[in-house]
C-alpha positions in Angstrom: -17.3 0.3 47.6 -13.9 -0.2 45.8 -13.6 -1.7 42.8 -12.1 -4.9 42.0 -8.1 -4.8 41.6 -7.1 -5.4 37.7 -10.7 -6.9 36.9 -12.1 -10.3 37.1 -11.7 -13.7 35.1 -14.5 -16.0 35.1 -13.3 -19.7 34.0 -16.7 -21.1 35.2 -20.7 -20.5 36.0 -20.5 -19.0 39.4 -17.1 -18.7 40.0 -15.8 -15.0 39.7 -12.1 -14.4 41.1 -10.7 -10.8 41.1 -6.7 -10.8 38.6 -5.7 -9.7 41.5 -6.1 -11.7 44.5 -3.9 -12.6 47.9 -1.9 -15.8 48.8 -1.9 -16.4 52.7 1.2 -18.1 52.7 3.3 -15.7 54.7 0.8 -15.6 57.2 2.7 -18.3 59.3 6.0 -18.2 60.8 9.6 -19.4 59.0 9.0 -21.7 56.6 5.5 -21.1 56.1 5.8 -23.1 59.4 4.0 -22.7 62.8 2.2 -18.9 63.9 3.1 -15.4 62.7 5.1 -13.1 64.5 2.4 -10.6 65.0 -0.9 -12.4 64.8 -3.0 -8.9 65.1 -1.4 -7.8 61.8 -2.0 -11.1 60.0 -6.0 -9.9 60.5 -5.4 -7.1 59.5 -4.1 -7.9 56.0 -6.5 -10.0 55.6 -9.2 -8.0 56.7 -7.2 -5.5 54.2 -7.3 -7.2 51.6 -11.0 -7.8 51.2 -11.8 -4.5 52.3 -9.9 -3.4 49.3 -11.8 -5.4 46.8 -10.2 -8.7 46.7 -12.4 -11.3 46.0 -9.8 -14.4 45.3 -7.8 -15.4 49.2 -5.6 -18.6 48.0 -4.8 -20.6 51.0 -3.9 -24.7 52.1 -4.7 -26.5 54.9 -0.7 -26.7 55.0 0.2 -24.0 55.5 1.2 -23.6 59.3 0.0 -26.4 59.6 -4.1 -25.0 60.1 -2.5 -21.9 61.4 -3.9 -19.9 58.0 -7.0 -21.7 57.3 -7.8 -20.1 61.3 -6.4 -17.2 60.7 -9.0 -16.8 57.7 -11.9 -18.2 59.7 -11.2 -15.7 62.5 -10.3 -12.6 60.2 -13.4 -12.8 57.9 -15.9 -15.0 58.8 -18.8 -14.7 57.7 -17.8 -14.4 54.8 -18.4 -11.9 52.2 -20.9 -13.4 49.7 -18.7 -12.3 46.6 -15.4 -14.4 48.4 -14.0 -17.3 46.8 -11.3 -18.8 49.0 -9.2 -21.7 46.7 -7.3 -24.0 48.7 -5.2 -27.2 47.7 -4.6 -30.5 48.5 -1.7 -33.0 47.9 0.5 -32.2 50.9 0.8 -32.7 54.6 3.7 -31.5 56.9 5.8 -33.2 59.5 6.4 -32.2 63.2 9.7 -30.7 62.4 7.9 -28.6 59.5 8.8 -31.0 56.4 6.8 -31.3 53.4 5.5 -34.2 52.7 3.3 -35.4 49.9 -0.1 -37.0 50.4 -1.8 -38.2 47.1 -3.7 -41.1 48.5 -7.2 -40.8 47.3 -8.6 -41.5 51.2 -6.3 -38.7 52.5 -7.1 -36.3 49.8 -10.6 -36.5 51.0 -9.7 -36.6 54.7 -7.6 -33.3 53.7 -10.5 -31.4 52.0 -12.8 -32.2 55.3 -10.1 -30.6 57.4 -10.0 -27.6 55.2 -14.1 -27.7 55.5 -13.7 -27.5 59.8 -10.9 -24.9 59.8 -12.4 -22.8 57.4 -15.6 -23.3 58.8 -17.5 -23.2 55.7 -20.1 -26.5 54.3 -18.3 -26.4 50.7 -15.4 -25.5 49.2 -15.0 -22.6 46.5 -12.2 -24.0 45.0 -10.0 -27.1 45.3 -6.9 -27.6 43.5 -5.1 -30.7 43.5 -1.2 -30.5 44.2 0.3 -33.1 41.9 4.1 -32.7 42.0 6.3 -29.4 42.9 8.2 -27.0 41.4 11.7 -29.3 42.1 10.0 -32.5 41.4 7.5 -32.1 38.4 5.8 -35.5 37.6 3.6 -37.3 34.8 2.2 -39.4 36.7 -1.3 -40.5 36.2 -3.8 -38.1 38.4 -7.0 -40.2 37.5 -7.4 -41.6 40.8 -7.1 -38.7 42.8 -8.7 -36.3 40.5 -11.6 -38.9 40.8 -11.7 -38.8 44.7 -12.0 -35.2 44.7 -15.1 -35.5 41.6 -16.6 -37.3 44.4 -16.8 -35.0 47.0 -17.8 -32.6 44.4 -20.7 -34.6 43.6 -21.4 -35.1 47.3 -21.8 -31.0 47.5 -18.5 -30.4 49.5 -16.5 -28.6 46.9 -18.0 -26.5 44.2 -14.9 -26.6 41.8 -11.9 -28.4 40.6 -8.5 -27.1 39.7 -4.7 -28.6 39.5 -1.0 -27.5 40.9 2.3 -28.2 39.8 0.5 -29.6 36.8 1.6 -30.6 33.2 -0.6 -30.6 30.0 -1.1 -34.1 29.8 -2.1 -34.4 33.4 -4.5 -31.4 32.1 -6.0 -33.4 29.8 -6.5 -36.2 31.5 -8.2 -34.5 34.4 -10.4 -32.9 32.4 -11.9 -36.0 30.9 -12.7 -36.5 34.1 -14.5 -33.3 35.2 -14.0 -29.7 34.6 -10.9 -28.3 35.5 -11.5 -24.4 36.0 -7.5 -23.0 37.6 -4.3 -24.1 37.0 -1.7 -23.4 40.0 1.8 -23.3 38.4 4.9 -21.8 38.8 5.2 -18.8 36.5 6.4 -15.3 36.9 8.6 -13.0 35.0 11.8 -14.5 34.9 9.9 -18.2 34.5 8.1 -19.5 31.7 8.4 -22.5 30.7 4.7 -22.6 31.1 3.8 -20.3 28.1 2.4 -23.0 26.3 0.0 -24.3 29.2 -0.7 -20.8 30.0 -2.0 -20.1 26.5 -3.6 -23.7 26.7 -5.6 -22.6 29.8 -6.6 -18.8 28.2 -8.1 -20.8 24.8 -10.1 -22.8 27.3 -10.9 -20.4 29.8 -9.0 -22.1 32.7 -7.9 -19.7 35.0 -3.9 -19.5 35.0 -2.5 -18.6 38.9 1.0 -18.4 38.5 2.2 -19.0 42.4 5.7 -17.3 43.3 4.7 -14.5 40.6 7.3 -12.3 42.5 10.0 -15.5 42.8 9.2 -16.7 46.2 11.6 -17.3 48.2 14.6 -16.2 45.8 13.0 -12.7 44.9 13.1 -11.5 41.2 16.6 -9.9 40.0 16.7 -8.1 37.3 18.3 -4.8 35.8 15.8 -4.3 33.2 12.9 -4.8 35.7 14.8 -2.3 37.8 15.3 0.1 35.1 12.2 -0.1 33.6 10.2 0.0 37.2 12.2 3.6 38.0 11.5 4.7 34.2 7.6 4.1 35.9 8.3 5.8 38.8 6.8 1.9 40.5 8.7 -0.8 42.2 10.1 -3.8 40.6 7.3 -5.9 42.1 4.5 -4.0 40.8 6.1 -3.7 37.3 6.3 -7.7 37.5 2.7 -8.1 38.6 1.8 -5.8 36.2 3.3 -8.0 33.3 1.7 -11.0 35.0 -1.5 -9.0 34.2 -0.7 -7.9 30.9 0.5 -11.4 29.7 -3.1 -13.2 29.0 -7.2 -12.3 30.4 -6.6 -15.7 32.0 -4.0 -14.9 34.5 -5.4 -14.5 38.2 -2.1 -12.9 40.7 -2.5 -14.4 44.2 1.2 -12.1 46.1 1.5 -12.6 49.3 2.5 -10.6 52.2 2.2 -9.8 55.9 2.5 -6.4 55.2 -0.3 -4.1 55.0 2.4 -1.5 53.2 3.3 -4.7 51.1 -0.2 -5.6 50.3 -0.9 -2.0 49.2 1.7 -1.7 47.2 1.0 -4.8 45.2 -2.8 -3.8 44.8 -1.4 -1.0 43.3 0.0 -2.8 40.4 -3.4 -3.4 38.8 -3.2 0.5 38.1 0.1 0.4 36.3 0.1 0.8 32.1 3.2 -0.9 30.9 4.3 1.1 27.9 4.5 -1.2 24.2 8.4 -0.8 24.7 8.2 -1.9 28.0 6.3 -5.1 27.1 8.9 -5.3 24.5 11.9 -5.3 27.0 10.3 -7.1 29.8 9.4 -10.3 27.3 13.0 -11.0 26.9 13.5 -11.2 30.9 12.1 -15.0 30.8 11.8 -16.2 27.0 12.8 -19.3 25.8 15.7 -19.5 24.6 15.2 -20.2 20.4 
């Protein structure tokens, strides 16, 4: 059996993800929009990625829309006992692809039911609740729809709670609610403005998923990561996951990819020392400015 890419964090009783995990959303076509290109190599890196000791697949019913959710279902069901599959909710899409935000508590619930059917499972691992984006951060008050979701969590239809596109207050306020055990930001090298929730999340053993940990859609840039990477004889993209790693116990990675070279490569990174001096160098790629 392998072992489990760059460890495990554990931010709750019975919930185990591996550091390193996979993010489905390239499994659809442009614009994480409508069906991959080549749908027999979609199960394959998923089938991949499991086989390889991931236990921590990050998907949304969004995403296509469906399209992943069956792409999971068909890949890897029955599940492995030891998968947790984390979805989100918060967001629905239009017929031309659009995103388009759905935080009414009904729909929320009507949401997690679809993920439920698509992913053919009786409860959810993991739920996160998408509260703004990474363009339009809010503070606006999450109580009701945290709430809607602590009811089907009560009902037995989702095991766990966690937040996206969250700030600290929202935190807070969920977790006065009911426990709150990953936070779904954006965070990578190159942006930070999270360190303080990060940290936050690590002293009470939330577990941090930074989303776009490679940029997204606008890829990392960097001379020092490219220096440093060839100094390492890796690729800028594992050096950066490799920080990610290095950066706190409470970071989990979910990169995605439709590439089974892609997805090697980034499984890789949970192999990779960074060097003190390298740490050193690669801390001033995203710091705060003093």
């Amino acid at each position: 059996m392998p072992g489990i890419p760059g460890g495990t964090v554990t931010p709750a009783d019975g919930l185990t993800l591996s550091r390193l995990g996979y993010g489905t959303m390239r499994l659809t076509g442009p614009n994480v929009f409508g069906p991959p290109e080549n749908r027999a190599q979609a199960l394959a890196v998923l089938r991949e990625a499991v086989a390889s000791g991931v236990t921590h697949i990050d998907t949304a019913d969004f995403y296509g829309p469906v399209v992943v959710n069956e792409l999971i279902r068909q890949a890897l069901h029955p599940y492995p006992a030891d998968l947790r599959i984390v979805t989100k909710v918060g967001a629905r899409r239009d017929t031309d692809g659009g995103w388009i935000q759905s935080l009414d508590p009904a729909d929320l619930k009507e949401q997690v039911r679809e993920n439920l059917r698509h992913l053919g499972v009786d409860t959810l691992d993991v739920v996160n609740l998408r509260v703004g984006t990474h363009d339009t951060p809010n503070e606006d008050s999450v109580a009701e729809q945290f709430g809607a979701l602590t009811e089907l969590r009560q009902e037995g239809l989702i095991r766990h709670l966690g937040l996206s596109c969250v700030s600290e207050r929202q935190l807070t306020e969920a977790r006065a609610i009911a426990p709150v055990v990953t936070v779904q930001n954006l965070y990578n090298l190159a942006v930070r403005r999270d360190d303080a929730l990060l940290e936050r999340c690590e002293a009470e053993n939330i577990a941090f998923v930074p989303y776009f940990p490679l940029g997204g859609f606008t890829p990392l840039q960097s001379g020092t990561l490219t220096r440093i990477a060839a100094a390492l004889d890796a690729s800028p993209q594992q050096v950066a996951l490799a920080w990610l790693l290095h950066r706190s116990p409470a970071v989990a990675v979910i990169p995605g990819t439709s590439s089974p070279a892609h997805l090697r490569e980034n499984l890789a990174a949970a192999d990779l020392a960074l060097p003190a001096d390298a740490l050193a160098e690669l801390n001033t790629i995203g710091a705060p400015a003093s």
